[in-house]
MARMILO-443115 format. One line per field, with one value per residue (C-alpha): x, y negated, z negated; residue in three letters. Coordinates in Angstrom, 2 decimals, padded with zeros to 5 digits, m for minus. Layout:
# MARMILO-443115
X c(X; ...)
Y c(Y; ...)
Z c(Z; ...)
rest c(Ala; ...)
END
This chain:
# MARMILO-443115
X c(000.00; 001.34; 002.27; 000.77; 002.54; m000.23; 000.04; m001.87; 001.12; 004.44; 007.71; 010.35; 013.68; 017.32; 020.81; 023.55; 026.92; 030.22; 029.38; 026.10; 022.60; 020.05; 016.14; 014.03; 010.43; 009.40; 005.83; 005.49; 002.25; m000.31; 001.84; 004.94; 008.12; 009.89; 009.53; 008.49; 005.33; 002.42; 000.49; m003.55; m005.60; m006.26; m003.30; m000.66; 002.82; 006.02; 009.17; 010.78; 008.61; 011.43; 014.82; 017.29; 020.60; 022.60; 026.04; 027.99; 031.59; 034.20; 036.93; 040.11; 043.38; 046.00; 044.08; 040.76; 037.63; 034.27; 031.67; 029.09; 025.58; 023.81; 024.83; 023.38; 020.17; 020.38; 020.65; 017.43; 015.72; 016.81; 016.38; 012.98; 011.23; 012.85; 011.16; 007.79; 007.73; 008.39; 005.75; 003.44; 004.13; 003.44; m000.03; 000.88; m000.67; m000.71; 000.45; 003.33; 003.09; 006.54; 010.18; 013.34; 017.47; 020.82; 023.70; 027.39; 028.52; 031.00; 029.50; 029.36; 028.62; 027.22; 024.09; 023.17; 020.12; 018.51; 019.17; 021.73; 025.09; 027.67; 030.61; 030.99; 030.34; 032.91; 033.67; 033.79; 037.54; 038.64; 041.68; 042.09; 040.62; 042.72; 044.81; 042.30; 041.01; 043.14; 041.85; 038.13; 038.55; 040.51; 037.01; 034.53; 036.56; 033.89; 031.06; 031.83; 032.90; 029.66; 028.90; 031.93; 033.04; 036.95; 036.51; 038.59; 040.91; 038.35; 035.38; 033.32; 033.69; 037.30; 035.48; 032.91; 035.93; 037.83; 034.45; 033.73; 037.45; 037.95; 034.51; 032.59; 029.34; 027.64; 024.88; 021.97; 023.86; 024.13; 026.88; 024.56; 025.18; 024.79; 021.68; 020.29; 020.74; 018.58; 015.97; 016.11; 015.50; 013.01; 010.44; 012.00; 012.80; 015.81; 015.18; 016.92; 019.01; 018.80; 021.11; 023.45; 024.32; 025.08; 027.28; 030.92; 029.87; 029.76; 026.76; 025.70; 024.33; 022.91; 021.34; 020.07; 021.61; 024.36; 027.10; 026.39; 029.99; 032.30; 030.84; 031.46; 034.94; 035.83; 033.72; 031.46; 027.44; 025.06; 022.55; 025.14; 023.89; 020.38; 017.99; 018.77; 015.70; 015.61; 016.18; 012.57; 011.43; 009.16; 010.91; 008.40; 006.43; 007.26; 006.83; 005.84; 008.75; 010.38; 007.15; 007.56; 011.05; 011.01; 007.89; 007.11; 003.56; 003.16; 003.10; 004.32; 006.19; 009.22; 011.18; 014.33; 017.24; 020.13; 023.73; 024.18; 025.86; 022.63; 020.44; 022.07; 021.92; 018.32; 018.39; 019.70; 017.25; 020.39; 018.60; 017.86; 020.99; 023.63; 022.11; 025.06; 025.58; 028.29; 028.33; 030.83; 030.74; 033.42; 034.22; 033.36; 030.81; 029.98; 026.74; 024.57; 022.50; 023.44; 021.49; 024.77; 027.39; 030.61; 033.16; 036.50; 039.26; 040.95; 038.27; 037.50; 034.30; 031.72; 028.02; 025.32; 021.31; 018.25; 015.30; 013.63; 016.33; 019.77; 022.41; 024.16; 027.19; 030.10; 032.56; 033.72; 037.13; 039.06; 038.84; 036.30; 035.81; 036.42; 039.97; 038.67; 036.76; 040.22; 042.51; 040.15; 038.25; 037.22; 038.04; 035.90; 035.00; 033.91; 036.94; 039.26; 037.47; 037.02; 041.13; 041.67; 039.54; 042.17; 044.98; 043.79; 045.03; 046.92; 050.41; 051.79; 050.01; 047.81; 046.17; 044.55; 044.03; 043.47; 043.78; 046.20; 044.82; 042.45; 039.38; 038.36; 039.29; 042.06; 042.58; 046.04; 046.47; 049.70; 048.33; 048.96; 048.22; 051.02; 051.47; 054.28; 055.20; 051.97; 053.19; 052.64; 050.27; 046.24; 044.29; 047.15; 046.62; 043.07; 042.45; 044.90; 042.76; 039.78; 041.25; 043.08; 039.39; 038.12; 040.55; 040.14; 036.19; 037.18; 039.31; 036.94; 034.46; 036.96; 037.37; 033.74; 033.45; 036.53; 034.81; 031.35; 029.31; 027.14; 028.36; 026.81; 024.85; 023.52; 025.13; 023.89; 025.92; 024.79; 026.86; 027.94; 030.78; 027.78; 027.44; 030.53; 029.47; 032.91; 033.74; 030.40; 031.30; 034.80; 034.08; 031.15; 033.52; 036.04; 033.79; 032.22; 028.69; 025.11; 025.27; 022.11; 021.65; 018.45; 016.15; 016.99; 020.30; 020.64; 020.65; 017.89; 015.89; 016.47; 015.75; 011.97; 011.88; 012.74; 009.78; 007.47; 008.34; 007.82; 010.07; 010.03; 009.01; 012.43; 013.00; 009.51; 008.90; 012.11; 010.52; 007.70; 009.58; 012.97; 012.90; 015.83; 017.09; 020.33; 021.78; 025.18; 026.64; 030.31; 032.27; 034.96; 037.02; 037.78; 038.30; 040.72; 043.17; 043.44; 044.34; 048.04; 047.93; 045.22; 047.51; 050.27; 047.92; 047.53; 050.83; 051.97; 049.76; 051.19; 054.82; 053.79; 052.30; 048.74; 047.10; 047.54; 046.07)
Y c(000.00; m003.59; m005.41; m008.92; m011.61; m013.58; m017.14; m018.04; m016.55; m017.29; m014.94; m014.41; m013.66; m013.30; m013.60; m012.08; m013.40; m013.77; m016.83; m016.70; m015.60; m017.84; m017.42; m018.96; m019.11; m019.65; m020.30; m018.65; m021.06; m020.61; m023.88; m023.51; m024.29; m026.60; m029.86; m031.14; m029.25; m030.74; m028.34; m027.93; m029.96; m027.66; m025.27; m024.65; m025.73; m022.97; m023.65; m023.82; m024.72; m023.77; m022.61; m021.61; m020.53; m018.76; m018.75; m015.28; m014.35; m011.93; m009.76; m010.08; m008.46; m007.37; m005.42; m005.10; m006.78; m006.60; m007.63; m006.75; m005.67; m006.46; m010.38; m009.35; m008.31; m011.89; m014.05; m012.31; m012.84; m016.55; m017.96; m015.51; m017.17; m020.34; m020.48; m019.47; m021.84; m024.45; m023.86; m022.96; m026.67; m028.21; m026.98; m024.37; m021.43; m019.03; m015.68; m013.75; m011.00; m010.12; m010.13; m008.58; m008.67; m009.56; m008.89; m008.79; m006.53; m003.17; m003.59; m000.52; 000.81; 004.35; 004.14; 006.68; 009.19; 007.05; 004.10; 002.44; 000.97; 003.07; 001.66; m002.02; m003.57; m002.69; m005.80; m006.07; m006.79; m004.48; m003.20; 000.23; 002.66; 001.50; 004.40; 006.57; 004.87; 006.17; 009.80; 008.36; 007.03; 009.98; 012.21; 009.32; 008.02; 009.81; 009.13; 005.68; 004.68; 005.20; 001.85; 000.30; 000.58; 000.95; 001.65; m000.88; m000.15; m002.68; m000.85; 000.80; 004.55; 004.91; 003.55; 006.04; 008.57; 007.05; 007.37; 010.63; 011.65; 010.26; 012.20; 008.58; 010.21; 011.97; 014.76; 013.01; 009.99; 007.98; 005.58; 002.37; m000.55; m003.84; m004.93; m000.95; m001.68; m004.59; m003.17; m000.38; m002.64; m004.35; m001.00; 001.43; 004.11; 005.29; 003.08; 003.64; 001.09; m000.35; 000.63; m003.00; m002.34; 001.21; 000.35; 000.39; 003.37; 005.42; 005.18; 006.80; 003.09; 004.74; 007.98; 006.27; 008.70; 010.07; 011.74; 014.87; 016.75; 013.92; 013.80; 017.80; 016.99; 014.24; 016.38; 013.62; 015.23; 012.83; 013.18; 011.36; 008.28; 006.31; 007.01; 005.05; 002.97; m000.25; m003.66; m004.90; m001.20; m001.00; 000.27; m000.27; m002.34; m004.63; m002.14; m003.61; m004.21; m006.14; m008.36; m009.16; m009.87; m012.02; m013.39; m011.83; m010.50; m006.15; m004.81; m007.53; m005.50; m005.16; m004.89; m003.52; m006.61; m006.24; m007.82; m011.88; m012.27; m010.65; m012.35; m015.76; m015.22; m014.34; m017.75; m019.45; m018.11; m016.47; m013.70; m014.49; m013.48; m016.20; m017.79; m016.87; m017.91; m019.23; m018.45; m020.83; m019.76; m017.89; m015.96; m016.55; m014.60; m014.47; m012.65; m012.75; m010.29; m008.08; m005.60; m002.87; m002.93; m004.40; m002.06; m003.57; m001.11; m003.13; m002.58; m006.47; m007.04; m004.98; m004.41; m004.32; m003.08; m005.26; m004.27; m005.83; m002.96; m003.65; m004.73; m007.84; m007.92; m010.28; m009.88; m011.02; m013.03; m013.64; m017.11; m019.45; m022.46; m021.45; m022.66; m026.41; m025.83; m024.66; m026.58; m030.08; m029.72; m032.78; m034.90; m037.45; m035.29; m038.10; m040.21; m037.45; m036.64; m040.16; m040.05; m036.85; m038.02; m040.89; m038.61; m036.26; m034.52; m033.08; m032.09; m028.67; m025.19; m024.10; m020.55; m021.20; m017.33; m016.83; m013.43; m010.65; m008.93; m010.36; m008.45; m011.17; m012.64; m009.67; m006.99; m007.40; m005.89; m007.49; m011.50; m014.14; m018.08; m020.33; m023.56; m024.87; m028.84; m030.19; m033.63; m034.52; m035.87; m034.74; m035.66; m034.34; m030.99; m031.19; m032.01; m028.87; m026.74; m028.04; m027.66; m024.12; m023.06; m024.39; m023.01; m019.57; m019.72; m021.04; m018.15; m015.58; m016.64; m016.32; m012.81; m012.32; m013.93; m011.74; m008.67; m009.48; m011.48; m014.37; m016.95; m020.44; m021.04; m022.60; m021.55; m022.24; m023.07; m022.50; m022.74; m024.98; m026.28; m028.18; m030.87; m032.54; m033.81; m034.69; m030.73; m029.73; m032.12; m031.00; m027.53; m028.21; m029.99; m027.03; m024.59; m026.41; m025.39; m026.72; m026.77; m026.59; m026.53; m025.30; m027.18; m024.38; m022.26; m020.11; m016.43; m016.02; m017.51; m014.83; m012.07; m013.88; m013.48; m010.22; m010.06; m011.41; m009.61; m005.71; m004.28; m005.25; m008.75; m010.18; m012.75; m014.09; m014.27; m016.19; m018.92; m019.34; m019.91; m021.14; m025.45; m026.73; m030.05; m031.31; m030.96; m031.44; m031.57; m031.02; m033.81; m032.24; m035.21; m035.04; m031.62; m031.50; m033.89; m030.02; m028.21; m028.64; m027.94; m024.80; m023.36; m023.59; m021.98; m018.93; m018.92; m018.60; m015.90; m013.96; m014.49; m012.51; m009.88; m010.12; m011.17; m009.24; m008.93)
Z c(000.00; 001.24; m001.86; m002.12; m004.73; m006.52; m005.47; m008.68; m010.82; m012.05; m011.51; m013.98; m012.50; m014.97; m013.91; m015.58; m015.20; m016.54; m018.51; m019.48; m018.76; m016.60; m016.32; m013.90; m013.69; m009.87; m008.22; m004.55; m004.14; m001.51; 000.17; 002.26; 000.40; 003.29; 001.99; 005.31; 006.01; 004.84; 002.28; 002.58; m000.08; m003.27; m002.38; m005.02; m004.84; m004.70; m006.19; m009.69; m012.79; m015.67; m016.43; m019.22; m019.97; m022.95; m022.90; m022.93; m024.46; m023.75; m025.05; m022.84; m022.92; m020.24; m017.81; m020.32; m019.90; m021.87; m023.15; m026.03; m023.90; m027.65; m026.51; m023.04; m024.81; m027.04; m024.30; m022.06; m025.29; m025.60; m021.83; m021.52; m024.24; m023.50; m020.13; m021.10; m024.14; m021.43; m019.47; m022.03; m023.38; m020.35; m020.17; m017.67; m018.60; m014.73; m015.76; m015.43; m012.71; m012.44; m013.82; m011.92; m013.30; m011.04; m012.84; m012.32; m009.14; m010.82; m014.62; m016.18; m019.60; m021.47; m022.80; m025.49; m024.85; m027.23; m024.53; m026.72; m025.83; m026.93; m025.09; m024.42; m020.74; m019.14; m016.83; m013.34; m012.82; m016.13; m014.64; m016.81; m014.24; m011.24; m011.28; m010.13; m007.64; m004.83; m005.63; m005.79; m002.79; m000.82; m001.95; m000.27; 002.98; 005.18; 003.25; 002.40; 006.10; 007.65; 005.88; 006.85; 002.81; 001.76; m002.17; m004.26; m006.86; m008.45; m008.28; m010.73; m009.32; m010.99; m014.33; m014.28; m013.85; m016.56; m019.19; m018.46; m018.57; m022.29; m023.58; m023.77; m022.53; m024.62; m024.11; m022.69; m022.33; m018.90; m017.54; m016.26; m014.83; m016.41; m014.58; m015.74; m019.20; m019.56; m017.50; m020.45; m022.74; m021.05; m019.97; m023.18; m020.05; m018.41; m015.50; m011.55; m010.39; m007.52; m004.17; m004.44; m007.81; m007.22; m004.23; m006.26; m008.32; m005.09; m003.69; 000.24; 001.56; 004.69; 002.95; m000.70; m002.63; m004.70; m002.61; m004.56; m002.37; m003.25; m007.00; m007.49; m005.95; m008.67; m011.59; m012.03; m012.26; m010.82; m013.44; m015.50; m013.66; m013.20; m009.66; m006.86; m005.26; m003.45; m004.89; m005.57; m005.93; m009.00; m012.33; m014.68; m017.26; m020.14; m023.29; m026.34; m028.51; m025.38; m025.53; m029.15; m028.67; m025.43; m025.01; m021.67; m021.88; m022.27; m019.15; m016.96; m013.65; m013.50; m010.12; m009.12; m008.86; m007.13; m007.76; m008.91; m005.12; m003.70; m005.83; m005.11; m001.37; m001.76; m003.45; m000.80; 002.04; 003.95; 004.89; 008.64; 011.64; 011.41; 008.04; 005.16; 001.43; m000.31; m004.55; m005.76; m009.69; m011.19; m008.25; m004.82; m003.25; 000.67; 001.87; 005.58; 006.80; 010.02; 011.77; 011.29; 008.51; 009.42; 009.36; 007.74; 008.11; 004.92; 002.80; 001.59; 003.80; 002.63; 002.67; 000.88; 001.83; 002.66; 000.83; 004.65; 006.40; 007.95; 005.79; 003.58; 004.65; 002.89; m000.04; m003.36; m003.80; m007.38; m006.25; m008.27; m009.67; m013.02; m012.88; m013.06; m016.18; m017.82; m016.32; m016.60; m019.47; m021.26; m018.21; m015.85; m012.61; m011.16; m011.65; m010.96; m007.89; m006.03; m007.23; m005.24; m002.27; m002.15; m001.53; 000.77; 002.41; m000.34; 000.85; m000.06; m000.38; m003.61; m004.00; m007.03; m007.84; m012.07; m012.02; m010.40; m007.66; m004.49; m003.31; m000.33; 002.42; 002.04; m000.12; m002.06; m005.66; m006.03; m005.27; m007.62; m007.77; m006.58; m005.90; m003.19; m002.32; m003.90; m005.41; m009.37; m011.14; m012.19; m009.25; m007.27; m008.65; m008.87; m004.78; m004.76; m006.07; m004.12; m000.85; m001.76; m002.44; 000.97; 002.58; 001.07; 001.69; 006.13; 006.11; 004.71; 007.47; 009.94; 008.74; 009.46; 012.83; 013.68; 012.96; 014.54; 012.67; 013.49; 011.59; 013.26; 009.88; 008.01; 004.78; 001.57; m001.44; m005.19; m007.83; m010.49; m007.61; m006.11; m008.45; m006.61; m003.50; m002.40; m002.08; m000.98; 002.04; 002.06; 001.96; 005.06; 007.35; 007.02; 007.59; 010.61; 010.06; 008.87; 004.58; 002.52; m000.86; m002.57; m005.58; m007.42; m005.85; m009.08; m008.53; m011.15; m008.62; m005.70; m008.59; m009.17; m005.52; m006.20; m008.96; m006.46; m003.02; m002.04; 000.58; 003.66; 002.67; 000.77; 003.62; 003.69; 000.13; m000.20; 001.80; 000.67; m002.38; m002.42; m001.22; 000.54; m001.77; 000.54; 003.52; 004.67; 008.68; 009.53; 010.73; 013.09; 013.09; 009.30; 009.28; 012.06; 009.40; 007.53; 010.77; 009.98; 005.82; 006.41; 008.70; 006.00; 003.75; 005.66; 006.43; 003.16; 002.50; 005.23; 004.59; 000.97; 002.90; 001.43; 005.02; 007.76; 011.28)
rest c(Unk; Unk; Unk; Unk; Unk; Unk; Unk; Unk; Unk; Unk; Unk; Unk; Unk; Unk; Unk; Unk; Unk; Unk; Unk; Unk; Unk; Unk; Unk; Unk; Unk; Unk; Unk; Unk; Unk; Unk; Unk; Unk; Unk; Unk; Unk; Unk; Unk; Unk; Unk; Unk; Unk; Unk; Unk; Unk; Unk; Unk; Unk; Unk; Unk; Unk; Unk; Unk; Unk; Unk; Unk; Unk; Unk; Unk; Unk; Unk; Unk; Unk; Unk; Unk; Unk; Unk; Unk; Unk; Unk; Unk; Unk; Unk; Unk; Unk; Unk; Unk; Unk; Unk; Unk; Unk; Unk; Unk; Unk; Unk; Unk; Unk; Unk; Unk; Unk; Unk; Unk; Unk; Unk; Unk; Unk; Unk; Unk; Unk; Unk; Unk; Unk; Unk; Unk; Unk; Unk; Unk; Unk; Unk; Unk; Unk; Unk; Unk; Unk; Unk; Unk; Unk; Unk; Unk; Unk; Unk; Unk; Unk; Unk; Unk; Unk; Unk; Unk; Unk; Unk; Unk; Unk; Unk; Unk; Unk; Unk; Unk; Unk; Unk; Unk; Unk; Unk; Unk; Unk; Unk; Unk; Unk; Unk; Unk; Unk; Unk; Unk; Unk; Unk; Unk; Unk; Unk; Unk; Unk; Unk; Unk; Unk; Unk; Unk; Unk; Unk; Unk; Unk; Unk; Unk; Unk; Unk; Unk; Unk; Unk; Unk; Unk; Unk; Unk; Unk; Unk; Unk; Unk; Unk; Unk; Unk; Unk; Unk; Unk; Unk; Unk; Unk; Unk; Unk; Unk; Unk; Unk; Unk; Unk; Unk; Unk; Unk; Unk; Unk; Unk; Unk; Unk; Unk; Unk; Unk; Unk; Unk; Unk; Unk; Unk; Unk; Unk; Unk; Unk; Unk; Unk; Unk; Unk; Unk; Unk; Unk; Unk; Unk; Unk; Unk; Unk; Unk; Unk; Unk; Unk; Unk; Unk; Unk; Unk; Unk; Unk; Unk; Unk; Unk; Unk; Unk; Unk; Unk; Unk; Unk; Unk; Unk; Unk; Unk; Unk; Unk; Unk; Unk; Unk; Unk; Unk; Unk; Unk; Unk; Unk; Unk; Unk; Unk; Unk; Unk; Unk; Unk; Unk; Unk; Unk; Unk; Unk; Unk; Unk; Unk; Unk; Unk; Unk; Unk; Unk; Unk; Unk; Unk; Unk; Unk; Unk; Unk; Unk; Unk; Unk; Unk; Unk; Unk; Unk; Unk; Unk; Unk; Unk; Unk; Unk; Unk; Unk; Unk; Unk; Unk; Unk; Unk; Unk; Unk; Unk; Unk; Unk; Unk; Unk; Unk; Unk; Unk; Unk; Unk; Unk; Unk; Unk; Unk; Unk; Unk; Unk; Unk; Unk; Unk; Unk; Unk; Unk; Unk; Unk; Unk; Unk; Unk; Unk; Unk; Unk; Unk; Unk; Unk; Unk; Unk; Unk; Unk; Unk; Unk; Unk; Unk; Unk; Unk; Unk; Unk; Unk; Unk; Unk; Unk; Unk; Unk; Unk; Unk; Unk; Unk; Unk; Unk; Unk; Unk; Unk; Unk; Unk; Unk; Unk; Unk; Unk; Unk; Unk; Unk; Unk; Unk; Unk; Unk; Unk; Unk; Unk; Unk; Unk; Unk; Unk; Unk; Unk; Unk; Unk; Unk; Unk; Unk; Unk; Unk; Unk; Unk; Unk; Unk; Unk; Unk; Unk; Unk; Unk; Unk; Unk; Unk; Unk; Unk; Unk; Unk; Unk; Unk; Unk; Unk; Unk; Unk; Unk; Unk; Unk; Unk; Unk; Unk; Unk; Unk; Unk; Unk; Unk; Unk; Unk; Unk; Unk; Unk; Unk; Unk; Unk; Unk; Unk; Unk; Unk; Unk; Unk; Unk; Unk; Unk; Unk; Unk; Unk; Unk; Unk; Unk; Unk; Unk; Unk; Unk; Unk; Unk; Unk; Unk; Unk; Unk; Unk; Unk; Unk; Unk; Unk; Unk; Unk; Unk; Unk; Unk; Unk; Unk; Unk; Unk; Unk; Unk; Unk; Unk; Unk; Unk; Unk; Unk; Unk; Unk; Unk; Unk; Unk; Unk; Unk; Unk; Unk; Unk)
END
C-alpha cells in the first residue's frame, strides 16, 4: 500500500553526530516548499517549525575513539522534548506521525540481549581494528565490487571482527550501529538497520543482505547483527517508557534513517541526476545520486542506496571544519574573515588534515596536515585553512566527474561552515557550479523526511519539504586567481604519494 505523509502533521527527524545531537520538527504542508510558487488559500505551509541541539563528548586516545551511547540516549531525550515543548508553546498542537534517526557513518557498539550498551560507541575513525582490515577485505573483494566498494581500513567490518574476537558479545547480544541503538531505545525491540548504515559493516548493496559466504569466511554469524531494510522502511512504534522519557507521543512511527551524510543530502534536495551535497561539519561529506554505482578502483568514492532505487554515490574526507573551532576559538569570525579576504590569495600550500589517515578525495592511511610557504600571522593561517578546504572539496568533485558522474549542480551546502558567507562564495567559485543553501540544511531535517516519506518517494517528499534560503553563482574570473595555488595543492599531495592517477 502507497504510503501517504499527513500534510496536517508534524515529523520528527534526529541527527547524531560527533558533537552533538540535533532534532528537527518539519511540516510537509499541503503547499509547495519553493519559496516562489504561490500556495492555494487555506493550504498549510512545509518547512521547519522547531529545532534543538545537545552537545555530545568523547573519550580520545591514540588510535581510540568513543563515546558513552547512555549520553546518546540523554541528548534524544533533551532535543525531543525540547522540540515538542516548542511547538506545544506556540499553540501548535498538529500531531506527530513520524520520527526517523541519522547517525554517524562506521558507529558501532554491542548491545546486550537485554538491549543495553555493553561496550561504548565505538567511533567512526577508532583506529584499533585496522589491522584486520586487509583480511576483511581480501574475503569481500567480489562481493563488495559489484557496488563499486573498496573496504577501508576505516570501516566498521574490521570492528565487528575485533568485538567478536575479544569475547565482547555476549549470548543473545548484537553488535549495532549507532543509529540501531537509539531506535532500540526508542520501539523497546531489536530493530533492523537500515542498508546506508550497514554499508561499512559489510553489507551486499545490490542484494540487501548479509554476505552470509564472506561472514562464514571471517567467523562472524550474521545473526550477531540487526535485519537489513531500506532507509525509511518501517521499524516500529514509540513504546511507552520512550514516551515518558522524550515526550514523543506512544506509538508515533518510526522509520528507518540512514547515515548523517545521507540524511544531510536528503536535506539538501540532492537527490535528482547532477544535483550533489556538500556536509561541511566535522568531516566533509559528498553525496549525488546516479542511476549505477561508481566504481572507484581506490576505494574512496563509494556508494550508498536510494530508498527511490539507484544509488548515492560520494565519500567522506578527514577534512572538516572542526579545525577552526580549535585553532580560533574565542576569536571574531567576522573580523578574521574580512582580514583573510584581504589577503587572498593566500600564498603557500595548507592541507589542514586533524587526524592521520584520508578516506576522500584519495585513500592514504599514512596523510597528515602540513602547511608549506603560507606567510605569518592569524588571518594568514586562517584564509589557509579556508582555501586548503576548498581546494580539497574542487578536487573531490573532480574525482567524481573523472569517474562518470554528473556533476553540473547545483550543490547544496549545510553545515555549520555556512554561516561565513565569504567561504560559501569561495568555496562556489572554485567549484564552478550553482550553490544553494536550505532554511533548514541540518541532517535532522532529511531524517523527518525520512519520517514522512515511504520508498520510492524520498525525492519528492524532500521537496515538498525542504525550502531553498540562498543561492550562490560562480564567478569564473575570481576563481581562475586560484588556478596557480590549487595546482600547487595537488601537487603537493602527489609528490607525498597520497594522489595518484
Amino acid at each position: 500500500m502507497l504510503h501517504r505523509p499527513d500534510p496536517d502533521a508534524l515529523y520528527l527527524g534526529i541527527d547524531l553526530g560527533t558533537q552533538g545531537v540535533r532534532a528537527a520538527l518539519v511540516a510537509i504542508g499541503d503547499a509547495p516548499a519553493d519559496p516562489g510558487t504561490a500556495a492555494r488559500p487555506g493550504s498549510t505551509a512545509a518547512g521547519t517549525v522547531a529545532t534543538a541541539t545537545h552537545p555530545l563528548r568523547s573519550r580520545r586516545e591514540g588510535d581510540r575513539h568513543e563515546q558513552d551511547p547512555d549520553d546518546w540516549w540523554t541528548a534524544v531525550r533533551a532535543v525531543s522534548r525540547q522540540v515538542i515543548a516548542s511547538v506545544r508553546e506556540s499553540g501548535d498542537h498538529r500531531p506527530i506521525a513520524g520520527v526517523s534517526v541519522d547517525a554517524t557513518s562506521g558507529t558501532v557498539l554491542v548491545e546486550g540481549p537485554d538491549l543495553r550498551p555493553v561496550t561504548p560507541g565505538i567511533m567512526y575513525d577508532d583506529g584499533r581494528a585496522g589491522d584486520l582490515a586487509p583480511t576483511a577485505a581480501a574475503a569481500g573483494a567480489d562481493v563488495w565490487a559489484r557496488a563499486g566498494i573498496t573496504l577501508q581500513r576505516s570501516w566498521a567490518l574490521p570492528r565487528v571482527m575485533w568485538l567478536l574476537a575479544a569475547g565482547l558479545v555476549p549470548t543473545g547480544g548484537r553488535v549495532v550501529h549507532q543509529g540501531d541503538h537509539i531506535n532500540s531505545r526508542l520501539t523497546g525491540l531489536a530493530t533492523p538497520t537500515d542498508i546506508n548504515q550497514a554499508l561499512k559493516t559489510g553489507a551486499d548493496l545490490v542484494d540487501i543482505a548479509w554476505p552470509t559466504a564472506v561472514f562464514d569466511a571471517l567467523g562472524i554469524d550474521p545473526a550477531v547483527l540487526p535485519g537489513l531494510v531500506l532507509p525509511s522502511a518501517p521499524i516500529g512504534t514509540v513504546g511507552d517508557r520512550a514516551a515518558e522519557e522524550t515526550g514523543i507521543p506512544a506509538g508515533t512511527p518510526v522509520r528507518a534513517g540512514t547515515t548523517d551524510g545521507c540524511a544531510a543530502q536528503i536535506a539538501g534536495g540532492a537527490l535528482r541526476p547532477g544535483t550533489w551535497s556538500s556536509a561541511l561539519g566535522t568531516t566533509l561529506v559528498i553525496k549525488g545520486t546516479s542511476s549505477a554505482p561508481l566504481v572507484d578502483p581506490t576505494g574512496a568514492v563509494y556508494a550508498h542506496r536510494s530508498p527511490d532505487g539507484g544509488w548515492l554515490p560520494g565519500g567522506a574526507s578527514n577534512i572538516g571544519a572542526g579545525i577552526v573551532g580549535r585553532e580560533f576559538a574565542g576569536v571574531d569570525l567576522g573580523r578574521i574573515t574580512a582580514e583573510a579576504a584581504d589577503l587572498e590569495v593566500i600564498p603557500g600550500v595548507c592541507y589542514p588534515l586533524t587526524t592521520a589517515g584520508e578516506r576522500f578525495p584519495f585513500a592514504a592511511a599514512g596523510a597528515e596536515g602540513f602547511s608549506e610557504g603560507v606567510p605569518e600571522g592569524r588571518a594568514a593561517r586562517f584564509g589557509a585553512i579556508l582555501q586548503g578546504i576548498a581546494f580539497t572539496e574542487r578536487l573531490a568533485y573532480r574525482r567524481l566527474a573523472a569517474l562518470g558522474a554528473q556533476v553540473a549542480g547545483p550543490v547544496s551546502f549545510s553545515g555549520g561552515s555556512t554561516a561565513n558567507e565569504y567561504w560559501n562564495q569561495l568555496r562556489c567559485d572554485l567549484l564552478g557550479v550553482p550553490v544553494r543553501i536550505m532554511e533548514s540544511s541540518e541532517a535532522c531535517v532529511g531524517a523527518a523526511v525520512l519520517a514522512a516519506a515511504g520508498p520510492g518517494e524520498v525525492a519528492s517528499t524532500a521537496e515538498r519539504m525542504v525550502r531553498v534560503g540562498r543561492t550562490y553563482h560562480p564567478d569564473p574570473v575570481r576563481a581562475a586567481r586560484f588556478d596557480d595555488s590549487y595546482d600547487a595543492f595537488e601537487a603537493a599531495l602527489r609528490t607525498r604519494g597520497w594522489l595518484v592517477g
